[in-house]
Each structure stands twice: as C-alpha cells, then as structure tokens.
Biopython code that builds the backbone (N, CA, C, O; Angstrom):
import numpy as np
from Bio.PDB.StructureBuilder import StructureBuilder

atoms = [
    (1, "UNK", "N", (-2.038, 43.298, -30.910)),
    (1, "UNK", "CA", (-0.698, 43.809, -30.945)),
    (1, "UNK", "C", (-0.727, 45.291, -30.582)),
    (1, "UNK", "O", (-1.462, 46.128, -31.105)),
    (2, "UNK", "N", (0.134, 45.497, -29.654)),
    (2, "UNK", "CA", (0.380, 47.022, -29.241)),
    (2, "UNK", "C", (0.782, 47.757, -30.559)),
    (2, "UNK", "O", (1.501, 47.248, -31.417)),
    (3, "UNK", "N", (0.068, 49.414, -30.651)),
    (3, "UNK", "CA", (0.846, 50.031, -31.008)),
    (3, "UNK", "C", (2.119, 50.394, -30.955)),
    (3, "UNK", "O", (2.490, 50.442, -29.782)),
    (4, "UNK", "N", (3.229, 50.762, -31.964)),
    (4, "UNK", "CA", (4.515, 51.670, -32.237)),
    (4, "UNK", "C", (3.818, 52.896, -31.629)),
    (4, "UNK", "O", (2.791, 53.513, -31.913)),
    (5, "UNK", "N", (5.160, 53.066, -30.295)),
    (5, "UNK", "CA", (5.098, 54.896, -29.772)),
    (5, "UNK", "C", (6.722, 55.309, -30.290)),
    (5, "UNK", "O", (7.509, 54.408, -30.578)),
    (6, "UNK", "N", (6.931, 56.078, -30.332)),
    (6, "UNK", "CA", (8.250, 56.490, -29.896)),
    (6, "UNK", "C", (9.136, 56.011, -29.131)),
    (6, "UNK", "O", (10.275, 55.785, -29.539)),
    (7, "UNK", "N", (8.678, 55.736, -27.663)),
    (7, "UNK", "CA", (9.488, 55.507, -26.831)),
    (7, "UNK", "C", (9.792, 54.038, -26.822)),
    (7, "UNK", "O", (10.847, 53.672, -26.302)),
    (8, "UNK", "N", (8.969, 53.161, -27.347)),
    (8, "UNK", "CA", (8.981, 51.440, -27.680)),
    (8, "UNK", "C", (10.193, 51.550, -28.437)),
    (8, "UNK", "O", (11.027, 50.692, -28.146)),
    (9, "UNK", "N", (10.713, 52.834, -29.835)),
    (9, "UNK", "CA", (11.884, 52.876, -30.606)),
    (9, "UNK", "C", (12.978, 53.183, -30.397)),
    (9, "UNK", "O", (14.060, 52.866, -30.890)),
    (10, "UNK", "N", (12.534, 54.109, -29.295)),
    (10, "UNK", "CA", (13.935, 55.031, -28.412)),
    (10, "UNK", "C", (15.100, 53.737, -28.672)),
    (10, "UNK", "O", (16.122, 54.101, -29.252)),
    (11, "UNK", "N", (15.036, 52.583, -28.369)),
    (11, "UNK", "CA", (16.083, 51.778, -28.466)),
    (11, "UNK", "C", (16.842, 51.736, -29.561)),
    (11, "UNK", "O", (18.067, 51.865, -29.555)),
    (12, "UNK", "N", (16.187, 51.565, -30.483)),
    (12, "UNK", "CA", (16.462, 51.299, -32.051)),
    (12, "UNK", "C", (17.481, 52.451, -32.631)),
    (12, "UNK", "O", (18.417, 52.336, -33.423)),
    (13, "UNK", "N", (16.914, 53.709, -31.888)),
    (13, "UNK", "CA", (17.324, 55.524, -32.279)),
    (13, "UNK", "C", (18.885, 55.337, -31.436)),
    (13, "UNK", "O", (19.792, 56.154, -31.596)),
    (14, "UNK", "N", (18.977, 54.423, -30.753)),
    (14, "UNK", "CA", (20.521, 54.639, -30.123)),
    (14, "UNK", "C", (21.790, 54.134, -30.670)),
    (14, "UNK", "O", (21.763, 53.216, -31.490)),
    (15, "UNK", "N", (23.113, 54.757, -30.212)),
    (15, "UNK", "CA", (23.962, 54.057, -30.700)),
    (15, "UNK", "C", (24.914, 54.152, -29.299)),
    (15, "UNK", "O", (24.544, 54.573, -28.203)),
    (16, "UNK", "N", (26.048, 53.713, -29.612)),
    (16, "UNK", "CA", (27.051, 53.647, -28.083)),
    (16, "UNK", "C", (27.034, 54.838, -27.250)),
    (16, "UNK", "O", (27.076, 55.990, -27.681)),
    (17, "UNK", "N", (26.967, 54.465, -25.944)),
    (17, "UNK", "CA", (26.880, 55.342, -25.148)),
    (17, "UNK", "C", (25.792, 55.710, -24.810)),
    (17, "UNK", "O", (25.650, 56.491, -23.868)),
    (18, "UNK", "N", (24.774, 55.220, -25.518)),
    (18, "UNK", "CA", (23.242, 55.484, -24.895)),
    (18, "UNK", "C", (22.625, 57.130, -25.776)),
    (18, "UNK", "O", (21.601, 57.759, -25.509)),
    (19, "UNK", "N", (23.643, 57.434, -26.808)),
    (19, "UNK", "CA", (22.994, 58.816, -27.138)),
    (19, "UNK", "C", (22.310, 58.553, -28.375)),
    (19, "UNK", "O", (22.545, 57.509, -28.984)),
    (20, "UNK", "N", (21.265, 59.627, -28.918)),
    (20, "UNK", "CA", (20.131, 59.288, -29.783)),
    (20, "UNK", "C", (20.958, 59.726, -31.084)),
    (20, "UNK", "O", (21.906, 60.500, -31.222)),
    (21, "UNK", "N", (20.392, 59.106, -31.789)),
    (21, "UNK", "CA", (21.680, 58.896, -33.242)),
    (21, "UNK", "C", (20.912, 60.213, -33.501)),
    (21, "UNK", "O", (21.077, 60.197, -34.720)),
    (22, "UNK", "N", (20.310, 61.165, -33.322)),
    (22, "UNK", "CA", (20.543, 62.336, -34.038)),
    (22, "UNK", "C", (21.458, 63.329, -33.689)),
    (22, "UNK", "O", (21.920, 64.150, -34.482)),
    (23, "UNK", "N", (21.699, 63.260, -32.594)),
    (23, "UNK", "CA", (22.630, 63.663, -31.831)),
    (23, "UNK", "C", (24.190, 63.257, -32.686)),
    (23, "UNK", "O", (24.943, 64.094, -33.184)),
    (24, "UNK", "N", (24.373, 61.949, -32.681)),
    (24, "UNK", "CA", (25.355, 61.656, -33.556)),
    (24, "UNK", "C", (25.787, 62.098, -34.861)),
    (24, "UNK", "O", (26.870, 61.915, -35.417)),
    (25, "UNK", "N", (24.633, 62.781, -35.301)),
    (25, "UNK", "CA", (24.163, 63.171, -36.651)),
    (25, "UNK", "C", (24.769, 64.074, -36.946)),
    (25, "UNK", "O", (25.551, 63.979, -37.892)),
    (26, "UNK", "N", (24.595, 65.534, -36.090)),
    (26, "UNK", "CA", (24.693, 66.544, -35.539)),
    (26, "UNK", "C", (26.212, 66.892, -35.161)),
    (26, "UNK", "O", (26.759, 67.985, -35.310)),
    (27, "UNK", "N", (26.798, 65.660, -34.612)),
    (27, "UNK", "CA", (27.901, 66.136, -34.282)),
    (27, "UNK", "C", (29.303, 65.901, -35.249)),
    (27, "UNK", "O", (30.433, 66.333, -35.021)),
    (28, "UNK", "N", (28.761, 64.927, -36.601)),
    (28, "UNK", "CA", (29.205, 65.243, -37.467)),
    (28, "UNK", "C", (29.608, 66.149, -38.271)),
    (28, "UNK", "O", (30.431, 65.973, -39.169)),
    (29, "UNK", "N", (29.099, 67.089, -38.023)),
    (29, "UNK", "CA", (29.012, 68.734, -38.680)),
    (29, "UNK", "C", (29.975, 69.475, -37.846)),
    (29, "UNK", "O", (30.519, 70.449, -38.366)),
    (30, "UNK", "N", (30.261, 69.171, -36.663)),
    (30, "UNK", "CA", (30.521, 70.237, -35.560)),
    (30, "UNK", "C", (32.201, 70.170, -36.432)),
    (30, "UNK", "O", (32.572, 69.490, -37.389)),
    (31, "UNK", "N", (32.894, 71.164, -35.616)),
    (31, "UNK", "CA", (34.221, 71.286, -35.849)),
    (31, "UNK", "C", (34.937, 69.637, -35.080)),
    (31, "UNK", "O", (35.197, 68.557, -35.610)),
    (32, "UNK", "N", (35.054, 70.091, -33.738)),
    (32, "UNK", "CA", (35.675, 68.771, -33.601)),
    (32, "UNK", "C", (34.921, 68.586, -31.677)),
    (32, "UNK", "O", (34.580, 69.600, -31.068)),
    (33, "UNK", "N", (34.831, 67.547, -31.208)),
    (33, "UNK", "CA", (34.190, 66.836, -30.157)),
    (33, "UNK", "C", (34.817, 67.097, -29.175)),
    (33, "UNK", "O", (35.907, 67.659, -29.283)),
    (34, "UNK", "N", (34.200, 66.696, -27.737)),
    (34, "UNK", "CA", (34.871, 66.570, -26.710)),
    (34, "UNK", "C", (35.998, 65.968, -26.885)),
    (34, "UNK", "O", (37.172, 66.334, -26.930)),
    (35, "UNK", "N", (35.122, 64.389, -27.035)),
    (35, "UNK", "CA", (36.000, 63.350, -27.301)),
    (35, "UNK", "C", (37.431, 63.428, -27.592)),
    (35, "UNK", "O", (38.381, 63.040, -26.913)),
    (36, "UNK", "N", (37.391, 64.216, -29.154)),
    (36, "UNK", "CA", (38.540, 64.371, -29.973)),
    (36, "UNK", "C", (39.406, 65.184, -29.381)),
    (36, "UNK", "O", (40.596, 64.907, -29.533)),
    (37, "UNK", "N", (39.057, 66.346, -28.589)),
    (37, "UNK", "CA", (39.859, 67.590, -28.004)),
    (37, "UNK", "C", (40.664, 66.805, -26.786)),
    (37, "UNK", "O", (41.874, 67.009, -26.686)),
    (38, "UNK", "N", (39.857, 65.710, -25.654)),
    (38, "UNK", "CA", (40.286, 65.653, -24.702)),
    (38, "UNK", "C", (41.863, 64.462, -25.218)),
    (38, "UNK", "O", (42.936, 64.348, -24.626)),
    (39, "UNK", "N", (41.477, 63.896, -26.253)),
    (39, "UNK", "CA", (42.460, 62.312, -26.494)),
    (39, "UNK", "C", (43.440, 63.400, -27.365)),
    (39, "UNK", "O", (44.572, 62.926, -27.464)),
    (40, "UNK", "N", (43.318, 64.680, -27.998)),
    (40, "UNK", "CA", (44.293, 65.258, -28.319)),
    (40, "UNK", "C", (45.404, 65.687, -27.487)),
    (40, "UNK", "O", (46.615, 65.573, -27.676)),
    (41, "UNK", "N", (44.398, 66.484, -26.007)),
    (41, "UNK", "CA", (45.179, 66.625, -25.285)),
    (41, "UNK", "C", (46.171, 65.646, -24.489)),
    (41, "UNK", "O", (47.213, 65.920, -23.893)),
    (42, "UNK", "N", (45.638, 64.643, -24.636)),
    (42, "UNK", "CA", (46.389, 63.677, -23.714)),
    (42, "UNK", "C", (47.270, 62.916, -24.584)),
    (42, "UNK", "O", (48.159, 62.229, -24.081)),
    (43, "UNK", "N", (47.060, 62.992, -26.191)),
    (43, "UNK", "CA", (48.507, 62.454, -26.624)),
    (43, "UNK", "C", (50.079, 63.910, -26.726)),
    (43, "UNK", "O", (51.296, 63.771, -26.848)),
    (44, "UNK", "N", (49.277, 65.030, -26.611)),
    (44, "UNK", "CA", (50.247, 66.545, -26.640)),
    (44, "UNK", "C", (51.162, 66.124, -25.260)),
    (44, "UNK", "O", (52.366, 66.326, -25.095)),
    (45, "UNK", "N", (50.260, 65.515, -24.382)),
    (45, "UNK", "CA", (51.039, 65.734, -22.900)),
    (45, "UNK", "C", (52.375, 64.353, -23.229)),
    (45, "UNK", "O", (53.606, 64.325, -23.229)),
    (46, "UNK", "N", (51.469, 63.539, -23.431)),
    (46, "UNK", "CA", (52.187, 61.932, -23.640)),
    (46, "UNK", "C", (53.462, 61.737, -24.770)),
    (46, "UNK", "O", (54.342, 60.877, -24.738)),
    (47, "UNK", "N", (53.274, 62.761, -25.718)),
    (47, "UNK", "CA", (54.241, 63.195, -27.026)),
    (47, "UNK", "C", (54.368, 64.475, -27.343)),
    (47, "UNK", "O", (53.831, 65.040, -28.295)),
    (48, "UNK", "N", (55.272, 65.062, -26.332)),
    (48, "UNK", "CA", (55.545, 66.596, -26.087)),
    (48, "UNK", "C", (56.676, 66.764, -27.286)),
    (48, "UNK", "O", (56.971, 67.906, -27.636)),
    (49, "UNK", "N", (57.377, 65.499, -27.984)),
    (49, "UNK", "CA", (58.014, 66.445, -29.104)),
    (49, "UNK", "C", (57.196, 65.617, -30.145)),
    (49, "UNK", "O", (58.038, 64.865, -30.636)),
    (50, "UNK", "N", (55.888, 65.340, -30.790)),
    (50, "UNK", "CA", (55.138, 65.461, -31.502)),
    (50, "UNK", "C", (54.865, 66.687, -32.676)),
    (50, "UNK", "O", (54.165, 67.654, -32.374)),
    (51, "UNK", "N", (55.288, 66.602, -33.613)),
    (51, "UNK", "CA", (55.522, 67.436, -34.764)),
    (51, "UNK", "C", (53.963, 67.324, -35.116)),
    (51, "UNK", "O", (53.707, 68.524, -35.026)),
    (52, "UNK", "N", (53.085, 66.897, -35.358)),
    (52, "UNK", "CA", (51.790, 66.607, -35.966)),
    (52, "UNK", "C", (50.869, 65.574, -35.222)),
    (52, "UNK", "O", (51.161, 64.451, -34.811)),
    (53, "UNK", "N", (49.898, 66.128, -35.171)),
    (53, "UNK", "CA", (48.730, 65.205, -33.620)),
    (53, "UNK", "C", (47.346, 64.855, -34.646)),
    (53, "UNK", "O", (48.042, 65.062, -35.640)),
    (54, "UNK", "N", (46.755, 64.702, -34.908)),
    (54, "UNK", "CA", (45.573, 64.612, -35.759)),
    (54, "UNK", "C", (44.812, 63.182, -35.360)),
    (54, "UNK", "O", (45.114, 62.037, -35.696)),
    (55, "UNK", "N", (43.257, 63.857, -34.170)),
    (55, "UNK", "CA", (42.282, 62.493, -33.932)),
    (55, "UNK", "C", (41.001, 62.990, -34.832)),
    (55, "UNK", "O", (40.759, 64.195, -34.908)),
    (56, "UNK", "N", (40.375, 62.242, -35.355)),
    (56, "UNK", "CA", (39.358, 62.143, -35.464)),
    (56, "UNK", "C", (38.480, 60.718, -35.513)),
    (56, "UNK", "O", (38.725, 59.572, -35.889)),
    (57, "UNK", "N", (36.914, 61.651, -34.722)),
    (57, "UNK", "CA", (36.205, 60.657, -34.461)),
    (57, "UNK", "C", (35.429, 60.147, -35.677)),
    (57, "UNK", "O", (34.705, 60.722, -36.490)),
    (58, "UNK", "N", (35.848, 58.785, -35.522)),
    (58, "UNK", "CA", (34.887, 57.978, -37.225)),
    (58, "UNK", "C", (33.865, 57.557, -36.979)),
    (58, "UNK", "O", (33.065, 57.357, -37.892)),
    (59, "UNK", "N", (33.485, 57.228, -35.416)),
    (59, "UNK", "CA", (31.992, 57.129, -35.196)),
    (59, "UNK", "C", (30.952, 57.974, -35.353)),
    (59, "UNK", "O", (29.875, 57.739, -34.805)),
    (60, "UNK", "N", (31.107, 58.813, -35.947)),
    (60, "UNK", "CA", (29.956, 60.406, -36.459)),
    (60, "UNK", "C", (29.796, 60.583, -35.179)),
    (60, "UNK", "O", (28.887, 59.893, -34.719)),
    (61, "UNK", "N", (30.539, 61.496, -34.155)),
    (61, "UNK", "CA", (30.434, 62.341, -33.123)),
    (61, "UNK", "C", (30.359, 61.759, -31.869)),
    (61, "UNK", "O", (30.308, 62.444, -30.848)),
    (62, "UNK", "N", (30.343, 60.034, -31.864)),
    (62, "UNK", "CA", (29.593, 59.380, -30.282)),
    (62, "UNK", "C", (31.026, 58.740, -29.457)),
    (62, "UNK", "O", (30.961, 57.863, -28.595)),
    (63, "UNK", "N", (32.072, 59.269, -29.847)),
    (63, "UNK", "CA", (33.044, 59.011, -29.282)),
    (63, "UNK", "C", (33.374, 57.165, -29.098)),
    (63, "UNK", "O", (34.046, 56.656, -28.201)),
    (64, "UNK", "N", (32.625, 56.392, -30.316)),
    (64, "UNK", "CA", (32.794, 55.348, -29.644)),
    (64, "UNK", "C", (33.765, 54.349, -31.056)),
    (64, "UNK", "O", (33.568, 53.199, -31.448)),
    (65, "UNK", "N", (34.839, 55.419, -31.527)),
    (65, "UNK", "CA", (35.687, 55.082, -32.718)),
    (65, "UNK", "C", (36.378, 55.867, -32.713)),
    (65, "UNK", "O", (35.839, 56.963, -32.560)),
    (66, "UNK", "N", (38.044, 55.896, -32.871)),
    (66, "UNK", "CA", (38.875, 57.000, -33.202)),
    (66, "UNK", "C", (39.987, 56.804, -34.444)),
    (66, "UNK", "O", (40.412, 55.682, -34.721)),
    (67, "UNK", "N", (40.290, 57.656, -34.953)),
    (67, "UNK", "CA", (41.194, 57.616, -36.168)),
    (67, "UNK", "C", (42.215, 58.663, -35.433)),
    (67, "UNK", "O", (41.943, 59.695, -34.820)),
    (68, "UNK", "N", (43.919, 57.845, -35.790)),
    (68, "UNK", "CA", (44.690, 59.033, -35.273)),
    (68, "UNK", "C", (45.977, 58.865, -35.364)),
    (68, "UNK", "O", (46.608, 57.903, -34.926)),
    (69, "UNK", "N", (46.448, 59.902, -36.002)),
    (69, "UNK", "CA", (48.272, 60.539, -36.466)),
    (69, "UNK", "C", (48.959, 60.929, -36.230)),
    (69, "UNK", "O", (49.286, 62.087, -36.489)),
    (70, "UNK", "N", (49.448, 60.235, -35.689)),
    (70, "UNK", "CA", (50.799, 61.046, -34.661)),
    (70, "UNK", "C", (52.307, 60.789, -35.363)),
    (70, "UNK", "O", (52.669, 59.819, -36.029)),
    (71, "UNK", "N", (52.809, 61.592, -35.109)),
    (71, "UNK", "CA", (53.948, 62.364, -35.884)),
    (71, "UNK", "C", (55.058, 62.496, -34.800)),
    (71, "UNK", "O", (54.969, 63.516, -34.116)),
    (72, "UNK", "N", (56.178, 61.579, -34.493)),
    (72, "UNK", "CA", (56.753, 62.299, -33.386)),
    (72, "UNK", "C", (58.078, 61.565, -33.562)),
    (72, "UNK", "O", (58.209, 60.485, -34.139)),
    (73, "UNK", "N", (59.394, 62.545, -32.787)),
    (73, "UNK", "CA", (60.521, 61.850, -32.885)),
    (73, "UNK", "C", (60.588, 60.918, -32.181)),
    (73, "UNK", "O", (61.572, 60.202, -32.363)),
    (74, "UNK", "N", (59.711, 60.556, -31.208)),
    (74, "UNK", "CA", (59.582, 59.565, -29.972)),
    (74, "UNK", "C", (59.486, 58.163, -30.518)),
    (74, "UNK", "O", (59.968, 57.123, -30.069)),
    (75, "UNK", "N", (58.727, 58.383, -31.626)),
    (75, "UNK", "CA", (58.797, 56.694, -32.488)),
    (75, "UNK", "C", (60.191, 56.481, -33.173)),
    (75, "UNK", "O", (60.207, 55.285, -33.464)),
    (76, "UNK", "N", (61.030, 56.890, -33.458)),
    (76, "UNK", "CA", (61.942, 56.826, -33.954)),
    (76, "UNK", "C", (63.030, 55.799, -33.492)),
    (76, "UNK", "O", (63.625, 55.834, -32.415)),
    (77, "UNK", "N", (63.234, 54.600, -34.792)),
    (77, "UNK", "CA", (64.000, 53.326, -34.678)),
    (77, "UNK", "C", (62.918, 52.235, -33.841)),
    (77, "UNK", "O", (63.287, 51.174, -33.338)),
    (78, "UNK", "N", (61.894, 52.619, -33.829)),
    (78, "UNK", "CA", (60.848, 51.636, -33.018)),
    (78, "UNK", "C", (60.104, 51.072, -34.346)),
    (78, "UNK", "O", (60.128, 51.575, -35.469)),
    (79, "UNK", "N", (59.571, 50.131, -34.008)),
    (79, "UNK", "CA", (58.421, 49.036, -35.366)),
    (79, "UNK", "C", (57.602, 49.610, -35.396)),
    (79, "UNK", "O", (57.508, 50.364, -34.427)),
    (80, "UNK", "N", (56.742, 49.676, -36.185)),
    (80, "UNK", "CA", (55.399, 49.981, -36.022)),
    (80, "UNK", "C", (54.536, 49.615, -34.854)),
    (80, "UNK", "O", (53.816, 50.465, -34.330)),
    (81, "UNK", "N", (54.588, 48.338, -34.416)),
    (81, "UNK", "CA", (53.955, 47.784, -33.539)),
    (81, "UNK", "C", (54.361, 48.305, -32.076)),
    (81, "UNK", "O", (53.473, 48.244, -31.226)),
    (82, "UNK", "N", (55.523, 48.776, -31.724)),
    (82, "UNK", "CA", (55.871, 49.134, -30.738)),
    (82, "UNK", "C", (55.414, 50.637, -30.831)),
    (82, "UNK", "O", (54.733, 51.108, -29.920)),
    (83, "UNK", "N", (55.743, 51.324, -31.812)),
    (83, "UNK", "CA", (54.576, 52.942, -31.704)),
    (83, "UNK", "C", (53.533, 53.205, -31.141)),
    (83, "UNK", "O", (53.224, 53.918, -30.187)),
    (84, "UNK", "N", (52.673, 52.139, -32.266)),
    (84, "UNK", "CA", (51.076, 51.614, -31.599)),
    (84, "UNK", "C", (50.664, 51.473, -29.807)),
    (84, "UNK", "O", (49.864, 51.953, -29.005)),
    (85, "UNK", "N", (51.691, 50.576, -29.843)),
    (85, "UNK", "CA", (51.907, 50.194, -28.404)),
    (85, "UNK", "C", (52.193, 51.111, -27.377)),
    (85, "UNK", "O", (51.764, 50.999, -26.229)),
    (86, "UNK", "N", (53.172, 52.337, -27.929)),
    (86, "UNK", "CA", (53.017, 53.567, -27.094)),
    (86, "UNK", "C", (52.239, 54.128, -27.197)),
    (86, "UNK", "O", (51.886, 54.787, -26.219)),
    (87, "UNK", "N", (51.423, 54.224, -28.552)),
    (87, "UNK", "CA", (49.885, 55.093, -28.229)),
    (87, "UNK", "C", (49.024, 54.539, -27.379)),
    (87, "UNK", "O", (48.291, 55.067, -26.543)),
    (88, "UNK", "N", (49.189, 53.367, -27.687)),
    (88, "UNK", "CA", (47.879, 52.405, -26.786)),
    (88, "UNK", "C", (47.834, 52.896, -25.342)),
    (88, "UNK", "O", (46.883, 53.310, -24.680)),
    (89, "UNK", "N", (49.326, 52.714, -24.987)),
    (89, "UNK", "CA", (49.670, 52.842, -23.370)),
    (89, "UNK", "C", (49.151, 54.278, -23.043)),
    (89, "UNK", "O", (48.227, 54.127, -22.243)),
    (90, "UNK", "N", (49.305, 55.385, -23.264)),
    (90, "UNK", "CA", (49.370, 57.048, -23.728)),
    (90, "UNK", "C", (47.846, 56.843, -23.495)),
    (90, "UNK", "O", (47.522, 57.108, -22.337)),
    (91, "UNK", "N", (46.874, 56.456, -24.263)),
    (91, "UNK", "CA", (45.597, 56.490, -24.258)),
    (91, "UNK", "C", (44.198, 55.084, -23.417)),
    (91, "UNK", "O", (43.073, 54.637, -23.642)),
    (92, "UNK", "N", (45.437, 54.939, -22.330)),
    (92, "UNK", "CA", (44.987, 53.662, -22.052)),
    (92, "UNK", "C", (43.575, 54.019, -21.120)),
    (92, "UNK", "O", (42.589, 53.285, -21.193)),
    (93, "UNK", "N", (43.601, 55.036, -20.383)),
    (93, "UNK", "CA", (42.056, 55.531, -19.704)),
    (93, "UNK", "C", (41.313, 55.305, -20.609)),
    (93, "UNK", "O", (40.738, 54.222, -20.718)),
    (94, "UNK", "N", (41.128, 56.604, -21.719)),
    (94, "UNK", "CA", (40.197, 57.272, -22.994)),
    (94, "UNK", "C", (39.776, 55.657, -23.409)),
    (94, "UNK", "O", (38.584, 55.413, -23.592)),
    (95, "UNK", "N", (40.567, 54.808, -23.517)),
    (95, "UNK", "CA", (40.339, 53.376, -24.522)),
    (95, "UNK", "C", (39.382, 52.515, -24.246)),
    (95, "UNK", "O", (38.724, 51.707, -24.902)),
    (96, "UNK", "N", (39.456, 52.996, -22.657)),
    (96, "UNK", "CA", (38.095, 52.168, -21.766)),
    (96, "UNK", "C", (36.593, 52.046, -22.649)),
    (96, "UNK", "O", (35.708, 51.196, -22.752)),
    (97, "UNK", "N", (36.858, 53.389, -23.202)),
    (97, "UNK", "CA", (35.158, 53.876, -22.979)),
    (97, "UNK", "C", (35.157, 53.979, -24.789)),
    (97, "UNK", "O", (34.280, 54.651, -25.333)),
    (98, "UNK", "N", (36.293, 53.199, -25.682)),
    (98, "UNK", "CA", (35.753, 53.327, -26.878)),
    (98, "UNK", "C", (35.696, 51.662, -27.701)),
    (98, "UNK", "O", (36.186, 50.624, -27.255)),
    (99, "UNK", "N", (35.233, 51.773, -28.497)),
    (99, "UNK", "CA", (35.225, 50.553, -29.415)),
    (99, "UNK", "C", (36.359, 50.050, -30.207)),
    (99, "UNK", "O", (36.588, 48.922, -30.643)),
    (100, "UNK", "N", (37.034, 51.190, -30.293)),
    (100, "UNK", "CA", (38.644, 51.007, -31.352)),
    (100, "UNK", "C", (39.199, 52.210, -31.556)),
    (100, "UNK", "O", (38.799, 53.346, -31.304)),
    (101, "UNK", "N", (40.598, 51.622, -32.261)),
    (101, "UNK", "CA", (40.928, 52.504, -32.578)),
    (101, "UNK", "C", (41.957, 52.490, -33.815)),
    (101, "UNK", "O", (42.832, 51.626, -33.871)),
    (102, "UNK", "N", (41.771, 53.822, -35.144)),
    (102, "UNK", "CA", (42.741, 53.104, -35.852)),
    (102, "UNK", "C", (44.149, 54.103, -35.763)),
    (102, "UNK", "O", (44.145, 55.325, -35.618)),
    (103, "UNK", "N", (44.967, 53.490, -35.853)),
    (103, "UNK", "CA", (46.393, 54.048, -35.328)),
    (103, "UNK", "C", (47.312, 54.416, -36.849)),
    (103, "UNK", "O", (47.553, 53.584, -37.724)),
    (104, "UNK", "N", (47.557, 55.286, -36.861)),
    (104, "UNK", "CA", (48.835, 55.966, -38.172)),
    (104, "UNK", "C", (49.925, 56.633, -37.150)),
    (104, "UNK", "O", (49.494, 57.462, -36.349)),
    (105, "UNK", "N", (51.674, 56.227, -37.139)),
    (105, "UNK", "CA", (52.116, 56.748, -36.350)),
    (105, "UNK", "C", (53.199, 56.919, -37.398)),
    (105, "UNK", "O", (52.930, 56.479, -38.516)),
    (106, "UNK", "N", (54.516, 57.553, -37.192)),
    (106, "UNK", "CA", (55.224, 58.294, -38.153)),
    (106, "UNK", "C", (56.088, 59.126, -37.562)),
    (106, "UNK", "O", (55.836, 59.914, -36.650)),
    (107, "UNK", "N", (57.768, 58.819, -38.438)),
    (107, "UNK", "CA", (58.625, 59.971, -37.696)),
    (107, "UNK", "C", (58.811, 60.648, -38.505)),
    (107, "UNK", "O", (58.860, 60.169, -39.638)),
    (108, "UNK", "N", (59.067, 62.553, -38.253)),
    (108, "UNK", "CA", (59.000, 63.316, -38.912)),
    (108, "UNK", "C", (60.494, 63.165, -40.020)),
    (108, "UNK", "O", (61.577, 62.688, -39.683)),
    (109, "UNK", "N", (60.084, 63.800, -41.552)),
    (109, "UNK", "CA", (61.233, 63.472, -42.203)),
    (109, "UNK", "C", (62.003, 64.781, -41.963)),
    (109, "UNK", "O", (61.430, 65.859, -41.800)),
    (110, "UNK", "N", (63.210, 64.637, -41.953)),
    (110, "UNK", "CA", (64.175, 65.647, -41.973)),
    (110, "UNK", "C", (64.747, 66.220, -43.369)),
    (110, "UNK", "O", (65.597, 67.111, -43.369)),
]
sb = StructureBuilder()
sb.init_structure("model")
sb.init_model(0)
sb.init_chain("A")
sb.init_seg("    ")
for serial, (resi, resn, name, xyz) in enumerate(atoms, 1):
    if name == "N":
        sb.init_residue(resn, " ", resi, " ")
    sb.init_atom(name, np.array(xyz, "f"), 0.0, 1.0, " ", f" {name:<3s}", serial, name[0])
structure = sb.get_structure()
C-alpha cells in the first residue's frame, strides 16, 4: 500500500469551487467577501428603493451558500413567494455558481 502524501489529500482539503478549506477558514474572519460585496451590489442596482440589503455568506467564505435580507417597498402587496421570486430573478447570474440560497424579504414598516 502506497504511502499518504499531501497531495493524495489535497482532495479531501477541498470544498466548492475547488478552494482549500483553509482558505475557507480564513475567510470566515474577514469582514465580508467578494462574493457577498458583488450579490450586494447587484441586489442595490435591482432594488434601488431598498431600505435594508444584508448578504451573508453561510458557506464560511467559499461563496457556495448565501443568506439574505432585503427590505424594500418593491415587495409590497406581493406573497412571499413572489418576493423570493424577484430576488431569484435579480440574482439569476450570481445563482449559477452557488448551491443555495436562503431568502428573508420584507416591507419596510411605516
């Protein structure tokens, strides 16, 4: 039987996206991700009267899970399911490249 090297484990050390879970580790700590900055920006553009935006990534940094709160008069008199459904649409590129996503949407109270 062959020896265990490192690189025989490299597989094991990964998680989505091909990056080494320490990396993932790491980016738990950080303030906030690419990931998170770029799907922020693109729900700001998509829900320009958005009172409150809030993503975060639940996959510890690998962009391949998102949590996210959006706050906007744009949902307003819509179901829940139809909100969702505008986020979905709003983030339909970014969605390609993740595993899920969990959705909180909400109109601001007056």
């Amino acid at each position: 039987m062959a020896a265990w090297s490192p690189a025989a484990g490299a597989p094991l050390l990964r998680r989505s996206r091909g990056l080494p879970l320490l990396y993932c580790v790491h980016r738990m700590f950080a303030s906030q991700t690419e990931g998170e900055l770029k799907v922020t920006q693109v729900l700001r553009e998509k829900f320009p009267r958005a009172t409150a935006i809030k993503v975060t990534d639940i996959s510890g940094g690998c962009g391949a899970m998102y949590e996210i709160k959006i706050e906007s008069e744009e949902f307003k008199e819509k179901k829940t399911v139809q909100q969702h459904q505008m986020v979905n649409q709003a983030l339909k590129e970014e969605i390609k490249g993740m595993h899920g996503l969990r959705i909180f949407t909400s109109v601001p109270k007056h």
